[in-house]
C-alpha positions as a printed NumPy array, in Angstrom:
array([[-66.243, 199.659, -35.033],
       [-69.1  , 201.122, -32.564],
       [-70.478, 198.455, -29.642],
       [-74.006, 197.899, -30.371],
       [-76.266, 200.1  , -28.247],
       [-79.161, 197.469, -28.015],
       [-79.563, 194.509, -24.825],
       [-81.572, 191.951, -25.381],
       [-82.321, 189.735, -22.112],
       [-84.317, 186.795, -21.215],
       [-87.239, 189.032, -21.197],
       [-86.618, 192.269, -22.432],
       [-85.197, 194.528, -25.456],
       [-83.509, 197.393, -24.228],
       [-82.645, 200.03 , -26.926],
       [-82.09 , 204.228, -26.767],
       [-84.384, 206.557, -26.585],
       [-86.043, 207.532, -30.201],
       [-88.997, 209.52 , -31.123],
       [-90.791, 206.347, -31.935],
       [-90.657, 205.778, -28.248],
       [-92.374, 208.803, -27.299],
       [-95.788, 207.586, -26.561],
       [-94.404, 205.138, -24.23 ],
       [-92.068, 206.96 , -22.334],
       [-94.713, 209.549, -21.855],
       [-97.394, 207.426, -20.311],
       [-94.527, 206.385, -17.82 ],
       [-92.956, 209.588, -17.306],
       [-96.535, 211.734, -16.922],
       [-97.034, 209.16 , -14.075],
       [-97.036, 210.868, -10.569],
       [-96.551, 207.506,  -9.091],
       [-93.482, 206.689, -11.395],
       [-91.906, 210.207, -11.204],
       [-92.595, 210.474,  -7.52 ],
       [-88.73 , 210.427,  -6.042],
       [-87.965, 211.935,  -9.758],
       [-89.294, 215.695,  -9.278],
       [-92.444, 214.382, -10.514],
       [-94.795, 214.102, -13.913],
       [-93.558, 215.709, -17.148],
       [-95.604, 217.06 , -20.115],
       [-95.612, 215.804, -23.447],
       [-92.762, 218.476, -24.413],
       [-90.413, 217.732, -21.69 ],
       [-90.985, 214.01 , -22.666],
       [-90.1  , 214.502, -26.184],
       [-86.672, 217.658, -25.128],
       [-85.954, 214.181, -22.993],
       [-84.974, 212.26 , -25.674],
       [-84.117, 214.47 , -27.941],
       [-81.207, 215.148, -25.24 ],
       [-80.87 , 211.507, -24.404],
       [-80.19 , 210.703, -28.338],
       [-77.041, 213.625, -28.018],
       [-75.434, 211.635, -25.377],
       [-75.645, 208.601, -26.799],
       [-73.409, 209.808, -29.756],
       [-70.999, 212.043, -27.176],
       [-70.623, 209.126, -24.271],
       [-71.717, 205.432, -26.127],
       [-74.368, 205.051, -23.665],
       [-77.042, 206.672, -21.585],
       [-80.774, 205.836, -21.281],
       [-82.5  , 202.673, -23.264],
       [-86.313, 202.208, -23.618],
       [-86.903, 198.938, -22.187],
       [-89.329, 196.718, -23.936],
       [-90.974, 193.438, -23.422],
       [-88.851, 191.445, -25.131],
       [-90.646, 190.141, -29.374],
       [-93.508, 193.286, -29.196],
       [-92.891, 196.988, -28.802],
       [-94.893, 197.374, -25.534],
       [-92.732, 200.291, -24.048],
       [-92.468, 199.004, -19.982],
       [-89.724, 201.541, -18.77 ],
       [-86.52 , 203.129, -19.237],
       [-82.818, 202.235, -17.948],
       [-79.595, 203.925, -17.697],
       [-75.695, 203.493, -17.5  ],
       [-74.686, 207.54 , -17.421],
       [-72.718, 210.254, -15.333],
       [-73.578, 210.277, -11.373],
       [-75.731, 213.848, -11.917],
       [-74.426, 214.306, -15.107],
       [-71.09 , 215.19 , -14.553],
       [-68.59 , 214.267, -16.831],
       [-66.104, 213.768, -14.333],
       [-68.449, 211.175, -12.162],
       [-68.532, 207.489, -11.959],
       [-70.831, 205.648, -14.085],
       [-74.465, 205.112, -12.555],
       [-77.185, 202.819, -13.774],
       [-80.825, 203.302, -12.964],
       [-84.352, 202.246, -13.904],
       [-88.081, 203.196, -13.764],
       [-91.192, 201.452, -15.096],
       [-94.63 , 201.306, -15.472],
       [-96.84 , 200.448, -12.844],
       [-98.423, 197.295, -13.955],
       [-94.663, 195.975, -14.447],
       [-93.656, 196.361, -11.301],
       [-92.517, 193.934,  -8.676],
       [-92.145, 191.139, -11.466],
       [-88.15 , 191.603, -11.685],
       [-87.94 , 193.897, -14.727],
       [-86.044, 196.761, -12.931],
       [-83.434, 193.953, -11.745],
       [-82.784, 192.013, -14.951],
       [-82.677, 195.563, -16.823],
       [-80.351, 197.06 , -13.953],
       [-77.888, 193.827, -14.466],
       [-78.176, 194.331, -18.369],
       [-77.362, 198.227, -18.044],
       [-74.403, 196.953, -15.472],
       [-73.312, 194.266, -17.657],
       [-72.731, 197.289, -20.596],
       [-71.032, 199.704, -18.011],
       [-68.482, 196.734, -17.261],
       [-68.225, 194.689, -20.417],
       [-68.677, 196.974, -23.295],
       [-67.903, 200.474, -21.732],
       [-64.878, 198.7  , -19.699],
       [-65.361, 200.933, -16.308],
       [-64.57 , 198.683, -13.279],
       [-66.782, 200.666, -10.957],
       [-70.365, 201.479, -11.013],
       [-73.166, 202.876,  -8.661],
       [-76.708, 203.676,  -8.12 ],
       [-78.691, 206.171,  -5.963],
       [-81.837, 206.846,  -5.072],
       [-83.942, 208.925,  -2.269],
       [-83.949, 207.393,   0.666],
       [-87.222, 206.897,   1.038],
       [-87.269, 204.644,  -2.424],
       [-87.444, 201.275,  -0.772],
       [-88.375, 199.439,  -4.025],
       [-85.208, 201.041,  -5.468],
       [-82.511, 200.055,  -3.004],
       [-83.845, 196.496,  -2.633],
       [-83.127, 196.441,  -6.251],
       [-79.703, 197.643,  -5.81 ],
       [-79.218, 194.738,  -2.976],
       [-80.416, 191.595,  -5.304],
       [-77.447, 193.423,  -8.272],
       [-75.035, 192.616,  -5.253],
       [-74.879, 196.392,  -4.53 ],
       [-72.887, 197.609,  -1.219],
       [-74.78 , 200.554,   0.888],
       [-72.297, 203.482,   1.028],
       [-73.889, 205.968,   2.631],
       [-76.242, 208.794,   2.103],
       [-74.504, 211.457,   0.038],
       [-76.169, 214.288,  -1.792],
       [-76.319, 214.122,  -5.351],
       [-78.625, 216.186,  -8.139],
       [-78.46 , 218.55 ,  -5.383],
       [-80.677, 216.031,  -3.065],
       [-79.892, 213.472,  -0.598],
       [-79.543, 210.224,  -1.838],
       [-78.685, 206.914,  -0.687],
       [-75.407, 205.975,  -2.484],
       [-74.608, 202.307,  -3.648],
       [-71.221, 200.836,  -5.37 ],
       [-70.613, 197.721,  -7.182],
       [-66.793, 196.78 ,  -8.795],
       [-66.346, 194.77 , -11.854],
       [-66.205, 190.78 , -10.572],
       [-62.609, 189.932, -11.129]])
């Protein structure tokens, strides 16, 4: 039987990426303040190639990015992720997050960065996941810290420099 591929948390809905989505994740990810540390905006097309990709690994792997909702209406917010550290099959599991400006700083990125962590260790059954981020991505790391993230170290990663954190399945 397949896991379901849908999180629903206190406040959001978090399900994969689908064309119905597209609007959504294009206002986020046409954002040059969103896509700033993420090689910046993309068009309509690369949007839409996005997810069409994105749906492909969900069927190979069980998991890669969600659209993350406000929980009871389909406002589109942001996007998580449980997938490959730079998309190498042979990688640890990494989770990340991005959302909308007017839904920042009101702990969306952390309760969808626990729910995508939750999935990595309870339904995927890894007992090790990480996160990076550019350095420079303050708002990022401190949302690593309050998942109980450790600081590694900065290693380089999707060919950049990234600062590198680790978390292992609570016993």
């Amino acid at each position: 039987m397949r896991r379901s591929q849908t999180i629903s948390t206190t406040r959001l809905f978090m399900t994969p990426f689908a064309p119905k989505h597209a609007d959504g994740l294009f206002v986020m990810n046409s954002n040059p303040d969103v896509m700033h540390f993420l090689g910046g905006p993309q068009s309509r097309e690369k949007t839409e190639e996005g997810i069409t990709r994105i749906q492909r690994r969900w069927v190979t792997h069980g998991y890669s990015w969600w659209t993350v909702l406000l929980k009871d209406t389909d406002i589109v917010i942001g996007a998580a992720c449980l997938q490959h550290l730079a998309h190498k099959e042979d990688a640890p599991l990494e989770i990340g997050w991005r959302l909308i400006p007017p839904y920042q700083g009101k702990g969306y990125a952390t309760e969808a960065g626990q729910a995508a962590m939750d999935f990595g260790f309870h339904r995927v059954g890894v007992d090790y996941i990480c996160a990076v981020a550019d350095p420079k991505n303050i708002a990022s790391q401190q949302v690593m810290q309050r998942l109980g993230m450790t600081y590694v170290g900065i290693q380089t990663h999707y060919d950049v420099p990234c600062a590198y954190y680790e978390k292992s399945k609570p016993a």
